[in-house]
ROKOL-372325 format. One record per atom (N, C-alpha, C): residue number from 1; residue in one letter; atom name; x, y, z. Coordinates in steps of 0.2 Angstrom, whole numbers. Atoms other than C-alpha are relative to their C-alpha. Layout:
BEGIN
 num residu atome    px    py    pz
 NUM      A    CA     X     Y     Z
...
END
This chain:
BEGIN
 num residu atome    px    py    pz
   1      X     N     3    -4     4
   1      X    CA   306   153 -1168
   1      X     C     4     4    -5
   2      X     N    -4     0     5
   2      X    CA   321   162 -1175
   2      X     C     3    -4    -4
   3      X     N    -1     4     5
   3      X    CA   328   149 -1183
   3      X     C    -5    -3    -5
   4      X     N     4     4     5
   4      X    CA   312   143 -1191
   4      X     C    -2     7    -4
   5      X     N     0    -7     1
   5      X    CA   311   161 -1196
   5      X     C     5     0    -5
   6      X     N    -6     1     5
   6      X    CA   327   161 -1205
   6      X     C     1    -6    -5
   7      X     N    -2     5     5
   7      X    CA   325   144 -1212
   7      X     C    -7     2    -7
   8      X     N     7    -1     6
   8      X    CA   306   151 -1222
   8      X     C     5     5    -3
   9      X     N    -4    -3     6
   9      X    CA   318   165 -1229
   9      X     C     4    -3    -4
  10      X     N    -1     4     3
  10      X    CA   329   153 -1234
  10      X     C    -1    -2    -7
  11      X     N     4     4     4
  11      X    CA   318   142 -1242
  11      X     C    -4     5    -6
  12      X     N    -1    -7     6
  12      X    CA   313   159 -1251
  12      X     C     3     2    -5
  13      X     N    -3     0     1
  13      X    CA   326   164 -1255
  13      X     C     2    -6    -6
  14      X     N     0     5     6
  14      X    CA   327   149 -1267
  14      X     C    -5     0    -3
  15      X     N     5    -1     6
  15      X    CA   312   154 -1277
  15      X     C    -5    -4     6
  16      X     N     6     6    -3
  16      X    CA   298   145 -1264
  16      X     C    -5     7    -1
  17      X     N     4    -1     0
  17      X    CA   282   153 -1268
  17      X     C    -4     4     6
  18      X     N     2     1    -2
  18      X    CA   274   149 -1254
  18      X     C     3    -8     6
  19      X     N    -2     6    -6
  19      X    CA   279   139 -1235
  19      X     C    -4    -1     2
  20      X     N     6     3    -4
  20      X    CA   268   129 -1226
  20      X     C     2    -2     6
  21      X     N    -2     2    -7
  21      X    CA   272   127 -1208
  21      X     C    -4    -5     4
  22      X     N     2     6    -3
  22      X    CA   267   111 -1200
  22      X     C     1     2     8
  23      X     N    -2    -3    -5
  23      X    CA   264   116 -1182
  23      X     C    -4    -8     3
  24      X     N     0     4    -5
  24      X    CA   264   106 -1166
  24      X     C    -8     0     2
  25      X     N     6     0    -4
  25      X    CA   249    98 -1155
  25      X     C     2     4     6
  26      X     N    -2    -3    -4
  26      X    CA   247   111 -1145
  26      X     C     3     6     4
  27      X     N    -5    -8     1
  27      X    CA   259   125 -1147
  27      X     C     0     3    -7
  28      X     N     2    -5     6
  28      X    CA   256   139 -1157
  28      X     C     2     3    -3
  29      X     N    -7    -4     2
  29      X    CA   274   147 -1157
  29      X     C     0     1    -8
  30      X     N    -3    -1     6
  30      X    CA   275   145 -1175
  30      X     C    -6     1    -6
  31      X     N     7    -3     4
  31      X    CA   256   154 -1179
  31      X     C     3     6     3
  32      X     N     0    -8    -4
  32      X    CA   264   170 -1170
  32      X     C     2     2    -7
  33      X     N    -3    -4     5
  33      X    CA   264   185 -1184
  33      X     C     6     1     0
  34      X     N    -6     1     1
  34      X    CA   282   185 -1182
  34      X     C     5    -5    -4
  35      X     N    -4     5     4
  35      X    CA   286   168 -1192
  35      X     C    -7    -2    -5
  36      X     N     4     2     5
  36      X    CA   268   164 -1202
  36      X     C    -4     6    -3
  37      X     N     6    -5     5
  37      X    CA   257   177 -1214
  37      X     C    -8    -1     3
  38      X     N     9     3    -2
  38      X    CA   240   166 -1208
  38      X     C    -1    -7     3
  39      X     N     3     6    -2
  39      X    CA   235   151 -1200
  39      X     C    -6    -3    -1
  40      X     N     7     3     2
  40      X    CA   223   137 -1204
  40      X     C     0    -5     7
  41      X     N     1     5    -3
  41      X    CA   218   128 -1188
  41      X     C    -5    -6    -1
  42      X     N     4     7     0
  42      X    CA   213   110 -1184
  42      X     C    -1    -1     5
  43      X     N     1     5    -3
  43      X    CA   202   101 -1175
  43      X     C    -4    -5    -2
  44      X     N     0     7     3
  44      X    CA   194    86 -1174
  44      X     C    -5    -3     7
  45      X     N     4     5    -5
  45      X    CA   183    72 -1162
  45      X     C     4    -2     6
  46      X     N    -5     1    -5
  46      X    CA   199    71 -1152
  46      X     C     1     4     5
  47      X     N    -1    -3    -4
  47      X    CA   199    86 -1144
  47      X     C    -6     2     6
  48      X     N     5    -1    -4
  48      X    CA   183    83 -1133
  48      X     C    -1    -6     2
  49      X     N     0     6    -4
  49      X    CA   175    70 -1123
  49      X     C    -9    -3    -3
  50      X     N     8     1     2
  50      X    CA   157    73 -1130
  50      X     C     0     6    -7
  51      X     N     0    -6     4
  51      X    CA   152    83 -1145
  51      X     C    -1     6     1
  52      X     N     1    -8    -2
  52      X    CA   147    99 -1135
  52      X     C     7     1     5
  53      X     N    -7    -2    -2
  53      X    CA   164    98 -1127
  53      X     C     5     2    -7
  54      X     N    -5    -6     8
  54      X    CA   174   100 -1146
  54      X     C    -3     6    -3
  55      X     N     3    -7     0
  55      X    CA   161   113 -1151
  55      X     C     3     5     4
  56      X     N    -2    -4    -5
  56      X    CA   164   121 -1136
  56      X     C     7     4    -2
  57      X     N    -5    -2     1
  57      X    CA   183   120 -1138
  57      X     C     3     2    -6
  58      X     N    -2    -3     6
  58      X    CA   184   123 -1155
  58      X     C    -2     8    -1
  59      X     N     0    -7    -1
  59      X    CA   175   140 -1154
  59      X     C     2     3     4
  60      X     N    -4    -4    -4
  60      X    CA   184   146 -1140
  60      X     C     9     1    -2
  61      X     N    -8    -2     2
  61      X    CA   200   142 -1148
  61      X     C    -1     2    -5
  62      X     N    -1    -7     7
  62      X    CA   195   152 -1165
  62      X     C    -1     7     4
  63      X     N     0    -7     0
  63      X    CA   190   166 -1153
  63      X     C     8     2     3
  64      X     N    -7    -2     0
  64      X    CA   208   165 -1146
  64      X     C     5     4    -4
  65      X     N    -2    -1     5
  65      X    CA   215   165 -1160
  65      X     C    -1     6    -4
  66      X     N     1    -4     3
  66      X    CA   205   179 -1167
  66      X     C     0     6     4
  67      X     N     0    -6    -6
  67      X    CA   209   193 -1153
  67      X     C    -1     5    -3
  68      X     N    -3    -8     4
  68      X    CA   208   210 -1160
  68      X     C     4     4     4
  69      X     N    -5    -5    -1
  69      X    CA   222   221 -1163
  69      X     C    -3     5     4
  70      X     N     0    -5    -1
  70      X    CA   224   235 -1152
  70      X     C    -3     8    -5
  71      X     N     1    -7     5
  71      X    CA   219   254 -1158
  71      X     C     9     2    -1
  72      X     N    -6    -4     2
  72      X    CA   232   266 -1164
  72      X     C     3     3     8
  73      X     N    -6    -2    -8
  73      X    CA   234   275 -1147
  73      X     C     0    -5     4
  74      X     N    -3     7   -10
  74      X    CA   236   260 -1133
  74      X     C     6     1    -5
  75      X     N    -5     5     5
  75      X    CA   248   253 -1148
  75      X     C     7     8     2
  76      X     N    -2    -8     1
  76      X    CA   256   275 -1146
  76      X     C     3    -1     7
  77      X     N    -1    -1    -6
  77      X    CA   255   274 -1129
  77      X     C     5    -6     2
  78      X     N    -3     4    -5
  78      X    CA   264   257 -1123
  78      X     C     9    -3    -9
  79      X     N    -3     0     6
  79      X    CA   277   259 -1140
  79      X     C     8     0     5
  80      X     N    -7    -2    -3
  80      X    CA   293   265 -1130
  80      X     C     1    -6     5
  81      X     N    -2     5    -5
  81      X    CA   292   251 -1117
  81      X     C     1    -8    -3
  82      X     N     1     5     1
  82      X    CA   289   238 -1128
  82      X     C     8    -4    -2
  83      X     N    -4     6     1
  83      X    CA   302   222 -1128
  83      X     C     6     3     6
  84      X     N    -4    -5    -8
  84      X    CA   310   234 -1111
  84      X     C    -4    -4     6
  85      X     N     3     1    -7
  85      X    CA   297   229 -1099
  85      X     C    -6    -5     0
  86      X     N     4     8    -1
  86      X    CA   288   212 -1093
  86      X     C    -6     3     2
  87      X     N     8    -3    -1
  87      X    CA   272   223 -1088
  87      X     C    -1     8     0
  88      X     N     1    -7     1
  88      X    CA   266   241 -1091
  88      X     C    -7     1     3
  89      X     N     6    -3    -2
  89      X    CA   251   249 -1084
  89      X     C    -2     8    -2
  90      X     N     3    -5     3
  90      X    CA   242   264 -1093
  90      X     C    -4     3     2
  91      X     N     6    -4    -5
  91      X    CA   232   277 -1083
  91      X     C    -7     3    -4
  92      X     N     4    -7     1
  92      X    CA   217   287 -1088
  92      X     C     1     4    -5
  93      X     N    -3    -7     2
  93      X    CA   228   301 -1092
  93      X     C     4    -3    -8
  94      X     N    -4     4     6
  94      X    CA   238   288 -1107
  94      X     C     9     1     4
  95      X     N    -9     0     0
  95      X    CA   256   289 -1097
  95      X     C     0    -8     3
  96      X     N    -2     4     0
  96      X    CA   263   274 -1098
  96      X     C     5    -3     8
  97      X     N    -5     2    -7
  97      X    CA   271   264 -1081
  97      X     C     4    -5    -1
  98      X     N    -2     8     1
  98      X    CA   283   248 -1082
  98      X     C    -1    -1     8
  99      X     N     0     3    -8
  99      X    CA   281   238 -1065
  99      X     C     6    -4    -2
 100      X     N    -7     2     0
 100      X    CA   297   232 -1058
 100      X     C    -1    -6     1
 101      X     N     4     6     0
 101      X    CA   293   213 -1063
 101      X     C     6    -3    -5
 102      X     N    -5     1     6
 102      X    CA   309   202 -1073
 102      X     C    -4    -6    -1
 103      X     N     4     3     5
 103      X    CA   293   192 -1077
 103      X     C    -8    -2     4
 104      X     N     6     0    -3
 104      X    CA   274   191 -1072
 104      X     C    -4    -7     1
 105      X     N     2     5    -4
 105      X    CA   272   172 -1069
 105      X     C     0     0     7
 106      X     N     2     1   -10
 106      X    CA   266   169 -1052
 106      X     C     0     3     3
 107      X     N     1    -6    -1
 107      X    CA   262   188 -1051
 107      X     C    -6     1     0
 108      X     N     7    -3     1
 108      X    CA   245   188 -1054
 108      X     C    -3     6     6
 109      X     N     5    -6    -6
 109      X    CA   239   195 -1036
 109      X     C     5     6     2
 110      X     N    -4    -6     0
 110      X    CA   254   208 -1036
 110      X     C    -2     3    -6
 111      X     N     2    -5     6
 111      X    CA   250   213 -1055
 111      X     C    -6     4     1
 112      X     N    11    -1    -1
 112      X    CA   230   214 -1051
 112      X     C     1     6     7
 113      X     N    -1    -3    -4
 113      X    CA   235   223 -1036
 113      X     C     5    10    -2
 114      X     N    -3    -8    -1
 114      X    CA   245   238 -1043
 114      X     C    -1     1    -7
 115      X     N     6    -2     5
 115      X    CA   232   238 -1059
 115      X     C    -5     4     5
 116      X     N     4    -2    -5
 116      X    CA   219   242 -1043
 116      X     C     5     6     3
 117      X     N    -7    -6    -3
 117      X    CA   234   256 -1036
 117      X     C    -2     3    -2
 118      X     N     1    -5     7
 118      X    CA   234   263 -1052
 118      X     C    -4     3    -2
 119      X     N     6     1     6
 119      X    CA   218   263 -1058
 119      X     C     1     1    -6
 120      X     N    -2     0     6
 120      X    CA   225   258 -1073
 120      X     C    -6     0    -6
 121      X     N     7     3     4
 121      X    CA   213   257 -1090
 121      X     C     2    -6    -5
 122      X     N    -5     6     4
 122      X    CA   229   246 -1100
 122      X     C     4    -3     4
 123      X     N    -5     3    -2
 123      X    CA   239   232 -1094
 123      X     C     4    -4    -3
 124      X     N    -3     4     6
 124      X    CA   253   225 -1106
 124      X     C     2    -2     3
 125      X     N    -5     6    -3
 125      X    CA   260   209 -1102
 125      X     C     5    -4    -8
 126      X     N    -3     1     7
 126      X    CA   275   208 -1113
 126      X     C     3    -7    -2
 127      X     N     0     6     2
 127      X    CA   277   190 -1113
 127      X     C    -6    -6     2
 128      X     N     6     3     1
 128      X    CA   268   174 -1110
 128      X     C    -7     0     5
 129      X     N     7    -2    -5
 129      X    CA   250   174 -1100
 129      X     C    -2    -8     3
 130      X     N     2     7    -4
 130      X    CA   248   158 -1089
 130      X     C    -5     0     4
 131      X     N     5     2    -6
 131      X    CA   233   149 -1083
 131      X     C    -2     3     7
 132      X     N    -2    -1    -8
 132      X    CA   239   152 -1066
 132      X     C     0     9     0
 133      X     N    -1    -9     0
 133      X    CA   243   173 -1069
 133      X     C    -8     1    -4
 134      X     N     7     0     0
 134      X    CA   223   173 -1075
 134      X     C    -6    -2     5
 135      X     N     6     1    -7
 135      X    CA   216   165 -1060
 135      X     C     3     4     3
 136      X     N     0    -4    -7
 136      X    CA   224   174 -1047
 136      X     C    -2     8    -3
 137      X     N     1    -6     2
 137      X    CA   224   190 -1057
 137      X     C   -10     4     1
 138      X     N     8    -4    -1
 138      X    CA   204   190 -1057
 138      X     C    -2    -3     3
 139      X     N     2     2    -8
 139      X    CA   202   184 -1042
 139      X     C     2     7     5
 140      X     N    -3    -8    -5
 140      X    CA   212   199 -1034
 140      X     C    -5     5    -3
 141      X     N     1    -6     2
 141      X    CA   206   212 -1045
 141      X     C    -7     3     3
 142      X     N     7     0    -2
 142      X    CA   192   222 -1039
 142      X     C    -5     0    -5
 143      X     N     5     0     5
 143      X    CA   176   221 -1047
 143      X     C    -3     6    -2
 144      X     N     4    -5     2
 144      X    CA   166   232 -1057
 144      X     C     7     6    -5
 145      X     N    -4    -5     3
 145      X    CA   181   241 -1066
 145      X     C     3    -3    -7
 146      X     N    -1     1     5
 146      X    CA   185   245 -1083
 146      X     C     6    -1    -4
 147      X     N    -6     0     1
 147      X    CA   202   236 -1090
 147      X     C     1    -2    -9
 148      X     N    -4     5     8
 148      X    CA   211   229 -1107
 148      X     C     6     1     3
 149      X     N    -5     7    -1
 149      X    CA   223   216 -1105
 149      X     C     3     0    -6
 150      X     N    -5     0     6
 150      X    CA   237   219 -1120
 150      X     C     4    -8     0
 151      X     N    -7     3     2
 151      X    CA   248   204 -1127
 151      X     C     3    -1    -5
 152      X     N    -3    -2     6
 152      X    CA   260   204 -1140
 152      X     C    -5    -5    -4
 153      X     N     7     4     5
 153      X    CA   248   188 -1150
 153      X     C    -2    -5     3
 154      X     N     2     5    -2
 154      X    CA   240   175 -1146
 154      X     C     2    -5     3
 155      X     N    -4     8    -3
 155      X    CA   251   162 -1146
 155      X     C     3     2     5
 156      X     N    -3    -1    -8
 156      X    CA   259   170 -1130
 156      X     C    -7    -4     6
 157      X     N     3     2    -7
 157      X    CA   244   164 -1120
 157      X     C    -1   -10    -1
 158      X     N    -1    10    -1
 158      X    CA   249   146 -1111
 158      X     C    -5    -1     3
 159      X     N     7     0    -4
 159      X    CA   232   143 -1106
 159      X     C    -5    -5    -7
 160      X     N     4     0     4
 160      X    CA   217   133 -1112
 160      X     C    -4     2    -2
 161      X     N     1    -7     2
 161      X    CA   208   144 -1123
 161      X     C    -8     1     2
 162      X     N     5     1    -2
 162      X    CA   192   141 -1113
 162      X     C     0     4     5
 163      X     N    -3    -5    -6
 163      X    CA   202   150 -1099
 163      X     C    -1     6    -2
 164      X     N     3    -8     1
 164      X    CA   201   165 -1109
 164      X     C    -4     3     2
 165      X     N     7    -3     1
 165      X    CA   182   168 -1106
 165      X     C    -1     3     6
 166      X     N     3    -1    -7
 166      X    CA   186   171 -1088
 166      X     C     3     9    -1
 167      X     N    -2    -7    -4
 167      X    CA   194   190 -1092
 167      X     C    -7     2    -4
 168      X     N     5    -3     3
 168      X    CA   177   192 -1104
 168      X     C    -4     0     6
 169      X     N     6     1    -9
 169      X    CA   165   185 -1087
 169      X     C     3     6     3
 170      X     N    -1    -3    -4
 170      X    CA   174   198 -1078
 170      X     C     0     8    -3
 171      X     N     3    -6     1
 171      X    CA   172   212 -1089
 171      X     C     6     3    -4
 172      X     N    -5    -2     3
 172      X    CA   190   214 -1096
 172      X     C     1    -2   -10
 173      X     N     0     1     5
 173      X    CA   195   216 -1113
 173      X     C     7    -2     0
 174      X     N    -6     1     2
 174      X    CA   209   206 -1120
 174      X     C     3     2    -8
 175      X     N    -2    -3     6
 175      X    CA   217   214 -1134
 175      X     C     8    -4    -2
 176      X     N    -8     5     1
 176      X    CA   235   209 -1144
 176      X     C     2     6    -4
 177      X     N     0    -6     5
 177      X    CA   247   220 -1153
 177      X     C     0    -1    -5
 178      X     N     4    -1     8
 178      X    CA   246   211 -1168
 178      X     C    -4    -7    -1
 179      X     N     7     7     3
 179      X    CA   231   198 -1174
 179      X     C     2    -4    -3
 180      X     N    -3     6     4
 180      X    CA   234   182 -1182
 180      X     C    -8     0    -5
 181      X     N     3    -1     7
 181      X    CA   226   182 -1199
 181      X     C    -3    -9     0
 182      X     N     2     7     0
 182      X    CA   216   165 -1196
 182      X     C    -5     0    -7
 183      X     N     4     1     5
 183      X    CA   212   158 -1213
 183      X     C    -5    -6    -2
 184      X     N     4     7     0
 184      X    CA   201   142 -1213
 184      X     C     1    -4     7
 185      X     N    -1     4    -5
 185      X    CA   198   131 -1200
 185      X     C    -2    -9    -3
 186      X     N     4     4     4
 186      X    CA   197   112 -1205
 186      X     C    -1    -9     7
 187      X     N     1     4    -6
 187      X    CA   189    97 -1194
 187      X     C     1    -7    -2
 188      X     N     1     9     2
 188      X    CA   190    78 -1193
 188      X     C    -3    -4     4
 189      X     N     1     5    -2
 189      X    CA   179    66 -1188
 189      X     C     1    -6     7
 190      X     N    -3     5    -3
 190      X    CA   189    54 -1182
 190      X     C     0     0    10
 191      X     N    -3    -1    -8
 191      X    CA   189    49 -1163
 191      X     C     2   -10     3
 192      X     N     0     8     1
 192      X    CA   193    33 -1154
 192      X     C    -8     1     5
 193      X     N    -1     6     4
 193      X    CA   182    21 -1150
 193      X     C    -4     0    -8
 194      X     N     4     0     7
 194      X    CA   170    26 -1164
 194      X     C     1     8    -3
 195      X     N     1    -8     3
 195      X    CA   171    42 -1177
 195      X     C    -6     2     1
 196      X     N     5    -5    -1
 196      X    CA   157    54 -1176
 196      X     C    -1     1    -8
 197      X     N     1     1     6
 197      X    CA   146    55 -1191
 197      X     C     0     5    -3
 198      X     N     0    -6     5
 198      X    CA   151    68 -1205
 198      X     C    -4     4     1
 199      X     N     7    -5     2
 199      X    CA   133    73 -1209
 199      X     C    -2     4     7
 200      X     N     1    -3    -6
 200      X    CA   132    78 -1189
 200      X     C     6     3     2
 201      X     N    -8    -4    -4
 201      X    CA   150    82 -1184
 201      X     C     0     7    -3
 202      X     N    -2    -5     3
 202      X    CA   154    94 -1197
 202      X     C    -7     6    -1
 203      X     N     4    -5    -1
 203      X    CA   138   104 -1197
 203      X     C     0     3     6
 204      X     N    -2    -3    -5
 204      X    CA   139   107 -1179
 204      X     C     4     3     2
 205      X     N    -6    -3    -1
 205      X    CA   156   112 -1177
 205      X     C    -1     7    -7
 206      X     N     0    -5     4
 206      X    CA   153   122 -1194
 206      X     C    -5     8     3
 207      X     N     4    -2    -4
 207      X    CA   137   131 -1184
 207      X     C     2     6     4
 208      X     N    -2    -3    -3
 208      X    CA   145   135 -1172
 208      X     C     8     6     1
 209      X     N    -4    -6     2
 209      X    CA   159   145 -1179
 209      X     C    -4     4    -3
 210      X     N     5    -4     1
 210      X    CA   145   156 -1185
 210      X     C     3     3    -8
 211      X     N    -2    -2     6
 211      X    CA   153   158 -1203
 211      X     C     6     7    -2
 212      X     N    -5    -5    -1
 212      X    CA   167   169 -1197
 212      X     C     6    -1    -6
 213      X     N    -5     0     5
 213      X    CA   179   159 -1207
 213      X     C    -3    -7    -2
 214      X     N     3     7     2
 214      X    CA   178   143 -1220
 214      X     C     2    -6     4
 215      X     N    -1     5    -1
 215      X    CA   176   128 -1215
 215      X     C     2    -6    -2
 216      X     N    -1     5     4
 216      X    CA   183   112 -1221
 216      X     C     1    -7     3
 217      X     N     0     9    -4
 217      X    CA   180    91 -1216
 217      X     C     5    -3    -8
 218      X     N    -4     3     4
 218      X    CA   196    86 -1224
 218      X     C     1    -7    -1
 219      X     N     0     8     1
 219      X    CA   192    67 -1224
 219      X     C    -7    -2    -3
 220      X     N     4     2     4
 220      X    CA   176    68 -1230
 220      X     C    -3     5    -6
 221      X     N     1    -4     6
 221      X    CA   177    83 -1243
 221      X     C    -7     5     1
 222      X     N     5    -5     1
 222      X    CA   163    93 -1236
 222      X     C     4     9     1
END
């Protein structure tokens, strides 16, 4: 990501306008605020098994994607430890803790366990968030308490974005410290063995983003 950082100044730097970043299936590394302005995500008939499976997963990865930024104080509060410490926890009172952790995979029921210590109300996990560090974590954690789950942006979480829903079921808010500027979302038809029909594909999938952002069926021009 630094290099591809480097090379968009670059390309700058030689009068470019405007970069377009052609990003991987699958990895998001190169939608983090750190190297793009905004992102246009794509989906398509490929990424389900049924039409209510793409829905599905196409709205839970625009809400991924659209996490809201922190406040001003958590953002005040967890300021000095950041890019210091691989998890922080936040009291009640606002003082800030790092946990002695050189990285919080395969931590989950030790992290969720001295969140419950603490009674913490923040926990910042300063890199990435794994499938695996989301089940154990809300599994361990007790129930009925009030949390928010910081990460630096979305594209830190290695997980399917389906998996997110389980810190919402459980009552936690996930926050980030800065939001990715999602500009359009555009779909495609296309699946094997038969494409899905425009006039049904693209109104359902449009529906169901709830007109948060535009829309676009880049093969059929709707």
């Amino acid at each position: 990501l630094a290099e591809l950082r480097a090379t968009i100044e670059r390309v700058a730097a030689h009068g470019a306008q405007q970069v377009l970043v052609d990003g991987a299936i699958n990895r998001l590394g190169s939608a983090s605020p750190r190297v793009s302005d905004g992102v246009v995500m794509a989906t398509g008939g490929m990424v389900g098994d049924t039409l209510d499976e793409v829905v599905d997963t196409t709205r839970a990865t625009l809400d991924m994607l659209s996490l809201p930024a922190v406040g001003d104080d958590v953002r005040a509060q967890l300021e000095r430890h950041l890019g210091a410490a691989r998890a922080v926890t936040v009291g009640a009172d606002g003082e800030a803790t790092p946990l002695e952790l050189t990285t919080v995979i395969g931590e989950g029921i030790a992290v969720a366990r001295e969140v419950a210590r603490r009674k913490a109300a923040t926990l910042f996990v300063g890199g990435a968030l794994t499938e695996e560090f989301v089940d154990d974590f809300t599994r361990v954690l007790p129930p009925r308490r009030e949390l928010r789950v910081v990460v630096r942006d979305a594209t830190v979480l290695v997980m399917p974005a389906t998996a997110v829903s389980r810190f919402a079921r459980r009552g936690i808010a996930l926050e980030v410290l800065c939001a990715l500027r999602v500009l359009a979302v555009t779909v495609n038809p296309f699946r094997v063995p038969q494409p899905y029909r425009p006039r049904i594909f693209f109104p359902a999938v449009a529906e169901a983003l709830g007109g948060r952002v535009p829309v676009f069926d880049v093969v059929n021009g709707l």
